[in-house]
C-alpha positions as CSV (number, residue, x, y, z in Angstrom):
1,X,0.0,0.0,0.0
2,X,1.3,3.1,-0.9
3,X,1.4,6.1,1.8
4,X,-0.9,8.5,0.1
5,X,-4.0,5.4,-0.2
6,X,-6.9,6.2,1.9
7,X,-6.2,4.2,4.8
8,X,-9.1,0.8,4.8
9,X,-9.7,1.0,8.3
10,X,-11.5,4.1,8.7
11,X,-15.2,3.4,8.6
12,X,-17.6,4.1,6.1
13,X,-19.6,7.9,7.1
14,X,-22.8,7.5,7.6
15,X,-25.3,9.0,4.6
16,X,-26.0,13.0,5.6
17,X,-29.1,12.5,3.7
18,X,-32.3,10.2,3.6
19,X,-32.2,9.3,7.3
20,X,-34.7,6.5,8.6
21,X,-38.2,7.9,9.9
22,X,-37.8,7.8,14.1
23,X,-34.5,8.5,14.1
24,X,-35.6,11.8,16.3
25,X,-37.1,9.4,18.8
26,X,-34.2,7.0,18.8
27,X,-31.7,9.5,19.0
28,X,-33.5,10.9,21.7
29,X,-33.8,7.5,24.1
30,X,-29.7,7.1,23.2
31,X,-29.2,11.0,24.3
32,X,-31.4,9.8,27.7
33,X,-29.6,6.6,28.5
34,X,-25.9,8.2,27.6
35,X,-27.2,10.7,30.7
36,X,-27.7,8.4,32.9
37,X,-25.1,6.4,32.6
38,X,-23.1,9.2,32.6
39,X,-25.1,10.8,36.0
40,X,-23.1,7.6,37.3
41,X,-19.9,9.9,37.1
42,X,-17.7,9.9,40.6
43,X,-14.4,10.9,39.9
44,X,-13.3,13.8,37.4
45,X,-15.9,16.2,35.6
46,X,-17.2,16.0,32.2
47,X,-19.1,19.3,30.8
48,X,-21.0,18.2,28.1
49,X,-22.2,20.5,25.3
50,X,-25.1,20.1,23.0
51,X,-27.5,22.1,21.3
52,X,-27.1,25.4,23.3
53,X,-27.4,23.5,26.9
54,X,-24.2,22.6,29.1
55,X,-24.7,19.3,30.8
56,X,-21.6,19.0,33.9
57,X,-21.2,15.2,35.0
58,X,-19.3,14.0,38.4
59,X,-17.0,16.6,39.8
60,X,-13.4,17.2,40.7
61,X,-12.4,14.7,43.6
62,X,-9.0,14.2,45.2
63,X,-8.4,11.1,43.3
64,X,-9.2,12.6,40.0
65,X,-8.8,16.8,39.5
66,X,-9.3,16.5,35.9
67,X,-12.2,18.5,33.8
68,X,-13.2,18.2,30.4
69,X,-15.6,20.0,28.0
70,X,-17.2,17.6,25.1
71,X,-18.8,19.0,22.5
72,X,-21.8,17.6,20.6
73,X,-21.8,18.5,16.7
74,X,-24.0,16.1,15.1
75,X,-26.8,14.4,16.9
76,X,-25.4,10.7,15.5
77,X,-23.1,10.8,18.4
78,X,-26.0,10.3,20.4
79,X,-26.8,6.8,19.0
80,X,-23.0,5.5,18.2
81,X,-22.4,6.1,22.0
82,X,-25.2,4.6,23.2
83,X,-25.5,2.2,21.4
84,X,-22.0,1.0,20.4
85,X,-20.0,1.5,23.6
86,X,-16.7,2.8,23.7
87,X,-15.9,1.8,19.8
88,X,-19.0,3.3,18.7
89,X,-18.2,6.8,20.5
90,X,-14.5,6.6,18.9
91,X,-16.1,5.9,15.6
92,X,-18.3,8.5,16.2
93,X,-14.7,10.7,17.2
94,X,-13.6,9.3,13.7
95,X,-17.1,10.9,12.0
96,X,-16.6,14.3,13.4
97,X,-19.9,14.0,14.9
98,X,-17.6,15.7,18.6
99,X,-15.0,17.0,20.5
100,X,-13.4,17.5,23.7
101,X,-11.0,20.2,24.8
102,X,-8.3,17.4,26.2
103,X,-9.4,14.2,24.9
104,X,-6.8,11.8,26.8
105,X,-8.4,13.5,30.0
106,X,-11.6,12.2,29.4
107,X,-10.3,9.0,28.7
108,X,-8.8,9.3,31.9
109,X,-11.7,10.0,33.6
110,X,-13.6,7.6,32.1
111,X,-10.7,4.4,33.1
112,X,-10.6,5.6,36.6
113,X,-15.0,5.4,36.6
114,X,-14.8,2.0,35.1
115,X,-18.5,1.1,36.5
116,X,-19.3,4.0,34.0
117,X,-18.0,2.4,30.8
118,X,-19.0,-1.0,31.5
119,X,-22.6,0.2,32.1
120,X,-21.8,2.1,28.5
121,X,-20.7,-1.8,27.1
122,X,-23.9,-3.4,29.1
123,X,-27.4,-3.5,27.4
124,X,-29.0,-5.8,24.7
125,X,-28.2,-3.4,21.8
126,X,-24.6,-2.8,23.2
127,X,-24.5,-6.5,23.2
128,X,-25.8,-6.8,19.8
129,X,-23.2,-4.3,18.4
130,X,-20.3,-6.2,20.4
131,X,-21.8,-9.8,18.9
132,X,-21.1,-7.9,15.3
133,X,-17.6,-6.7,16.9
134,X,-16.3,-10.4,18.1
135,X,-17.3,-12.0,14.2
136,X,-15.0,-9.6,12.7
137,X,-12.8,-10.1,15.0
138,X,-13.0,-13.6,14.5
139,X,-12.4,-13.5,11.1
140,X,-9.0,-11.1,11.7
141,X,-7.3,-13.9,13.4
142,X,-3.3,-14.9,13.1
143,X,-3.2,-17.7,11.2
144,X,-0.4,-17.2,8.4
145,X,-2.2,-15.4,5.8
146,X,-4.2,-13.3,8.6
147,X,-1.3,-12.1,10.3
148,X,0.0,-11.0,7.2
149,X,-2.9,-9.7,6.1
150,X,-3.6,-7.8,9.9
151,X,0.1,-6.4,10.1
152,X,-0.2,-4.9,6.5
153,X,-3.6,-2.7,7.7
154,X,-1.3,-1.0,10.3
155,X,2.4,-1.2,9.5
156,X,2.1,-0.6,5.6
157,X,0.0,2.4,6.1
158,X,3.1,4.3,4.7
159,X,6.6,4.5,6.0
160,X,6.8,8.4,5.1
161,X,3.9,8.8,7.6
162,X,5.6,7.0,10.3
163,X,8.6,9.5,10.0
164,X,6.5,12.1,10.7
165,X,5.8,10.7,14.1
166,X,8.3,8.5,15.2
167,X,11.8,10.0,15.9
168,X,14.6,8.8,13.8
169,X,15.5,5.7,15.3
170,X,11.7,5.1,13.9
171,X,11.1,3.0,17.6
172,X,7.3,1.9,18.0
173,X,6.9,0.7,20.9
174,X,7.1,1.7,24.6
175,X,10.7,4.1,25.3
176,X,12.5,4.6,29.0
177,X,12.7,8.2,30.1
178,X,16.0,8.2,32.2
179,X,14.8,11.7,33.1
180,X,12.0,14.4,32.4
181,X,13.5,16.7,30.3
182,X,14.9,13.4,28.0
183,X,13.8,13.3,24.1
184,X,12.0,10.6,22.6
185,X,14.8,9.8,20.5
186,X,17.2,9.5,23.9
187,X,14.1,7.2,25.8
188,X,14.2,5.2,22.4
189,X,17.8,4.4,22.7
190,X,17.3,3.5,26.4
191,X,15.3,1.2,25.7
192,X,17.4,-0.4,23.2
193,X,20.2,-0.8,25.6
194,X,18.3,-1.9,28.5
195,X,16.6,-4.8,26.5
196,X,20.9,-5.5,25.1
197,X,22.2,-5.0,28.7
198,X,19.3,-7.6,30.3
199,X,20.0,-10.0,27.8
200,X,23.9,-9.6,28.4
201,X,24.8,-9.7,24.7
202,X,28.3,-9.9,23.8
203,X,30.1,-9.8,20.1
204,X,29.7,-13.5,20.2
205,X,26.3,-13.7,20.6
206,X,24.1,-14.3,17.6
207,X,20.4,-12.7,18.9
208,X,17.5,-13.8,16.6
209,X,14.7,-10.9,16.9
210,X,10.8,-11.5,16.1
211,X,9.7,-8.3,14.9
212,X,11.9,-5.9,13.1
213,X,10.2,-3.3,13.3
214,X,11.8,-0.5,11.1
215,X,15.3,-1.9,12.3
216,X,16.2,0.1,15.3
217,X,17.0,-2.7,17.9
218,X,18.9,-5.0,15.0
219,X,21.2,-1.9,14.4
220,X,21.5,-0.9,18.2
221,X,22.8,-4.4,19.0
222,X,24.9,-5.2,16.0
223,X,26.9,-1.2,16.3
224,X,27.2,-0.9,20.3
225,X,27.5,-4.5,21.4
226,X,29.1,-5.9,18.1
227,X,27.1,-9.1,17.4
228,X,24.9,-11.0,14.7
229,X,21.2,-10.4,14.5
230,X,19.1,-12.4,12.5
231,X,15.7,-10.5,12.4
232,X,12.5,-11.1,10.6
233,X,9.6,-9.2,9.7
234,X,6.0,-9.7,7.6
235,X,5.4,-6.1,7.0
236,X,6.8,-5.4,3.2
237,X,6.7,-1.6,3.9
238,X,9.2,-2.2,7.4
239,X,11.5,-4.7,5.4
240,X,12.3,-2.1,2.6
241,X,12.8,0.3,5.0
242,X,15.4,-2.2,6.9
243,X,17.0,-3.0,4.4
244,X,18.4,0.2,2.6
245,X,18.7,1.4,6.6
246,X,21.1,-1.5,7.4
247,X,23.1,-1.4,4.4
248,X,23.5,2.6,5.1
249,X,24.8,1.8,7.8
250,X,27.6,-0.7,6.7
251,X,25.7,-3.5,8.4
252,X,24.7,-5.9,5.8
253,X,27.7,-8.4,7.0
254,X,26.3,-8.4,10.5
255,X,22.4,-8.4,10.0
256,X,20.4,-10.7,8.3
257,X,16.7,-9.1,7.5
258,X,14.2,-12.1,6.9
259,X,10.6,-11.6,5.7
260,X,9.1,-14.6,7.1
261,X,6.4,-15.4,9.3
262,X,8.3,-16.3,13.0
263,X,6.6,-19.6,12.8
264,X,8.9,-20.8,9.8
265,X,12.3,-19.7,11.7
266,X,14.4,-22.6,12.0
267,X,18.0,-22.7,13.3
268,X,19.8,-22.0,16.9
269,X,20.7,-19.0,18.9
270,X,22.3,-17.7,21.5
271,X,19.6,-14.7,22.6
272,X,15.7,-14.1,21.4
273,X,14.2,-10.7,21.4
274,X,10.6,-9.7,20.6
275,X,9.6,-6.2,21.4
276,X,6.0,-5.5,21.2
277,X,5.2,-8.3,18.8
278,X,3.0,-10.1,21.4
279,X,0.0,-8.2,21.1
280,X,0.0,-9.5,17.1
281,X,0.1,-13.2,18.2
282,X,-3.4,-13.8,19.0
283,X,-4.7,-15.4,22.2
284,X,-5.2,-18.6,19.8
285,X,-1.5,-18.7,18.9
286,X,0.4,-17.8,22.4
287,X,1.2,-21.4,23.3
288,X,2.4,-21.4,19.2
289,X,4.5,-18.3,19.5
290,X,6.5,-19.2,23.2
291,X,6.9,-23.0,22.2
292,X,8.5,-21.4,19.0
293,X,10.5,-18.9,20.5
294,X,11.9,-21.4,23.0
295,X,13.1,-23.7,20.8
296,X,14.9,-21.1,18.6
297,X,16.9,-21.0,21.4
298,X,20.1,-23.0,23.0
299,X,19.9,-24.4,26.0
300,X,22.2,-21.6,27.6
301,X,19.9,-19.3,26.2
302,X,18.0,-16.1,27.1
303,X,14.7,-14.2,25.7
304,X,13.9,-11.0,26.5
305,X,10.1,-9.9,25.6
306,X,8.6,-6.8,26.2
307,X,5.0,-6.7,26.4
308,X,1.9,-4.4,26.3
309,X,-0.6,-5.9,29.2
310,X,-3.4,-5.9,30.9
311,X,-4.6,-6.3,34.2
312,X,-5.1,-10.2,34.9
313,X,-8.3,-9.2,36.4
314,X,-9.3,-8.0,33.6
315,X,-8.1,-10.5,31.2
316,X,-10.7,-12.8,30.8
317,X,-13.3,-10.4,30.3
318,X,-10.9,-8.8,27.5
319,X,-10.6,-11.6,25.4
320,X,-14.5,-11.9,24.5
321,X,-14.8,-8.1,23.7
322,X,-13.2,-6.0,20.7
323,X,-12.0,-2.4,21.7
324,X,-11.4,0.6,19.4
325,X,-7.7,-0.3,18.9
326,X,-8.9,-4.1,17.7
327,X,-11.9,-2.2,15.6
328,X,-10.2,0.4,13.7
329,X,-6.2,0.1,14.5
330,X,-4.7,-2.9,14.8
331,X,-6.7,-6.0,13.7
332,X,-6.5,-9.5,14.6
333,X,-4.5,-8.2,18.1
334,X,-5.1,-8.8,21.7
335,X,-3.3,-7.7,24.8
336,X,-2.5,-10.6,27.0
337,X,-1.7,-10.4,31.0
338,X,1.3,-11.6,32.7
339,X,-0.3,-14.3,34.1
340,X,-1.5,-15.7,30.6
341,X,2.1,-15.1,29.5
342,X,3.8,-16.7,32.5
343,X,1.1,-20.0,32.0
344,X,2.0,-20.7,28.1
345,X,5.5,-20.2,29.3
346,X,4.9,-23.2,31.9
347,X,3.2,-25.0,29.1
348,X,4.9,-25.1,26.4
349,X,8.5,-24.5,27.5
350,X,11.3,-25.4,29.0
351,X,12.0,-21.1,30.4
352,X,11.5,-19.7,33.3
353,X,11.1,-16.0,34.2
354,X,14.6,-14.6,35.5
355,X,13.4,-11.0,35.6
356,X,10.5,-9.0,34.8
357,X,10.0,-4.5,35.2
358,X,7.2,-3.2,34.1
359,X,8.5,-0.2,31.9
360,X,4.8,1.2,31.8
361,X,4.5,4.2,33.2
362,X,7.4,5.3,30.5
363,X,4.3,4.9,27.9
364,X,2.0,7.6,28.4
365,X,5.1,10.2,27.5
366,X,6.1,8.5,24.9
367,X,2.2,8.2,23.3
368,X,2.0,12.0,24.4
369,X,5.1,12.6,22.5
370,X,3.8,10.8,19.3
371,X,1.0,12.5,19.1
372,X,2.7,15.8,19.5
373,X,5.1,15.4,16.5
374,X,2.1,14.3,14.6
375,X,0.5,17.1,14.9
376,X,3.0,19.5,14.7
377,X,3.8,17.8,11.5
378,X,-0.8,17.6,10.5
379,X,0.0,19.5,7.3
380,X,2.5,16.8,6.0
381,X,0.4,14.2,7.0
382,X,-2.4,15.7,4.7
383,X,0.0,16.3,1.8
384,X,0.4,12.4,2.2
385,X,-3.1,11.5,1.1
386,X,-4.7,10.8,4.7
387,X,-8.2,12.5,4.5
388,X,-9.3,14.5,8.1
389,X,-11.2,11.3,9.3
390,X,-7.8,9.4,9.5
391,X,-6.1,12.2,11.5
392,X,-9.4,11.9,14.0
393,X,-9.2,8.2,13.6
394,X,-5.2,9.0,14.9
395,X,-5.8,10.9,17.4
396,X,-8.3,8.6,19.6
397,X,-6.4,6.1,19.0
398,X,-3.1,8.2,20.8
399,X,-5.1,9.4,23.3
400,X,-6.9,6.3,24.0
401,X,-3.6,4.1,24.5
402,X,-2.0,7.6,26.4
403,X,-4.9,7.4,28.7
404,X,-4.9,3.9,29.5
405,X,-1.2,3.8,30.3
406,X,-1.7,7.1,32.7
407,X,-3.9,5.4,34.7
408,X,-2.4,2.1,34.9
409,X,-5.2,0.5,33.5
410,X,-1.9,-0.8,30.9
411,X,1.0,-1.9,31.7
412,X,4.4,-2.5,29.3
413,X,6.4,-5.4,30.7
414,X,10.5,-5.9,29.8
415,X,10.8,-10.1,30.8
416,X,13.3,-12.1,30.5
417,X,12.9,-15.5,30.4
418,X,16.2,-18.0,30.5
419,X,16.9,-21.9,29.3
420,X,17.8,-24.1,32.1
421,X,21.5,-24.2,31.1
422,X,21.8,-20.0,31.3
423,X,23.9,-19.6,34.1
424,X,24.0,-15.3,33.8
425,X,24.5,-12.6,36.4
426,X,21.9,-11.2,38.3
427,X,20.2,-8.0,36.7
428,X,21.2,-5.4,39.6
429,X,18.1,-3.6,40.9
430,X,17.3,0.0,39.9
């Protein structure tokens, strides 16, 4: 896919014209059961605008000071919220249809008064729309051709609109802010070397990675700790990419860039890594992916895997609904728990966990610092092709994930699981 194609996963608009007789009365049941469930409000205050009239919901508290101000523009929000949950008020975002003065504040507010959105996901049309939700789902699983197919939607979206959010080291995934005033391209690059100091790499090691990503890691290894990396990627867009980067940088002797699916890897090595992949795996494929990973590995070896998850209370519960990031950004994903991790582990493998940190609180700066550079570069991004609905789409989606991670409702695990023959050092605390 080139990067100036309209994006596929931004949802058909709704026809302006011709609308259904009674959609007045049914917008205005949704409108009435939206306010109540949003009358449910504790924590944080939500001033809701429509039609002339200011609504205010909950108030400020000590465990949440935060206010917002949502704006109503088109009545259709009314019945995509209602009616469709959480996804159906970011579609809705997506439409136009509202706004909100600080939108990863409200969904701050709205994780902290979880009773509030799973009222918002209860009901028998909410239920109805979520049925629809889990069948597409379904059919966006990771089996070869889907992961394929599911990495593509998001990763070939265009590398030239990456670049205009990522920092040059083009790092997706969660960095480490050593302090406040660091850049994202200095929390990328500390992230790289704590994931090579954990796994103790040497000049002799040959590391294997599952995920390439845009090539960051591979080259971080291979220049500042001088050994091979064999890494392998299924997005055609992140391979090219790789590939003139690697050579650029004199590395072609040292890295070998694979585009094969990680469940056709064969050989030996002496360190795994896999940053972020997880969450592309698929509930259906975990026990697949570890008992893979594992036996990539020598016996004195070493994986490191760092991890998007989510609460194991929550887990279950997780894995029979579809958010707005499995809806409109990444399909076919899921975001397992450590628990679920630490069991397919036991399963399936002969690893065990030598360390685990939970680098988590390091995302909702580096989402917030995304989402800046995206917008301070929004007029590149249109000269790319991507129509306003995408940069909407874009924005929930930030704000959404920043949100989440601010209130710990995420977590971003670093864990490194060992072979029984790996007889390393301890990992010294702090």
């Amino acid at each position: 896919m080139s990067s100036t194609t309209k994006p596929s996963i931004i949802p058909e608009a709704a026809a302006d014209s011709a609308r259904p007789a009674g959609e007045g009365w049914l917008t205005g049941l949704a409108r009435q059961g939206l306010m109540q469930r949003l009358a449910l409000l504790r924590d944080g205050e939500i001033r809701l605008q429509d039609d002339g009239e200011t609504h205010r919901f909950g108030a400020r508290t000590a465990r949440c000071g935060l206010s917002v101000t949502l704006t109503v523009r088109d009545p259709q929000f009314w019945s995509l919220a209602a009616y469709g949950g959480t996804v159906g008020a970011g579609e809705s975002y997506i439409h136009g249809h509202w706004r909100c003065d600080d939108l990863t504040s409200l969904v701050r507010i709205m994780v902290l008064n979880r009773h509030v959105m799973e009222d918002m996901e209860g009901g028998l049309a909410a239920r109805g729309g979520a049925l629809l939700r889990r069948l597409l789902h379904w059919a966006n699983r990771n089996s070869r051709r889907g992961s394929a197919r599911n990495i593509a939607a998001h990763y070939d979206l265009g590398n030239d609109l990456y670049r205009l959010m990522l920092d040059d080291t083009m790092a997706y995934s969660c960095g480490i802010y050593l302090t406040e005033d660091a850049t994202l391209r200095e929390a990328s690059i500390a992230k790289f070397d704590a994931v090579c100091r954990k796994l103790a790499l040497t000049s002799s090691d040959h590391l294997v990675e599952i995920g390439t990503g845009w090539g960051g890691l591979a080259i971080h290894a291979a220049e500042n700790y001088g050994c091979r990396v064999t890494t392998t990627t299924i997005s055609r867009e992140q391979h090219d990419f790789a590939k003139e980067k690697i050579a650029a940088r004199g590395l072609s002797d040292r890295i070998t860039l694979l585009f094969e699916d990680y469940r056709d890897l064969r050989g030996q090595f002496d360190k795994l890594v896999s940053i972020e992949m997880i969450e592309a795996v698929g509930a259906r494929y975990l026990d697949t992916y570890f008992a893979k990973c594992s036996s990539l590995l020598k016996p004195t070896g070493a994986m490191m895997l760092q991890a998007i998850t989510l609460q194991d209370q929550f887990y279950d519960k997780a894995l029979k609904s579809v958010d707005y990031i499995q809806r409109f950004i990444f399909p076919g994903s899921f975001i397992p728990s450590v628990t679920a991790i630490a069991d397919s582990v036991t399963r399936v493998t002969d690893m065990k966990l030598f360390n685990l940190e939970d680098i988590g609180p390091h995302y909702a700066p580096t989402l917030k610092a995304w989402r800046e550079r995206f917008f301070a570069n929004i007029d590149k991004v249109r000269t790319l092709g991507y129509p306003e609905s995408f940069n909407r789409l874009w924005e929930f989606y930030l704000c959404y994930c920043e949100g989440g991670f601010a209130e710990r409702q995420l977590g971003n695990v670093q864990m490194l699981l060992t072979k029984p023959d790996c007889r390393r050092a301890a990992i010294a605390a702090g």
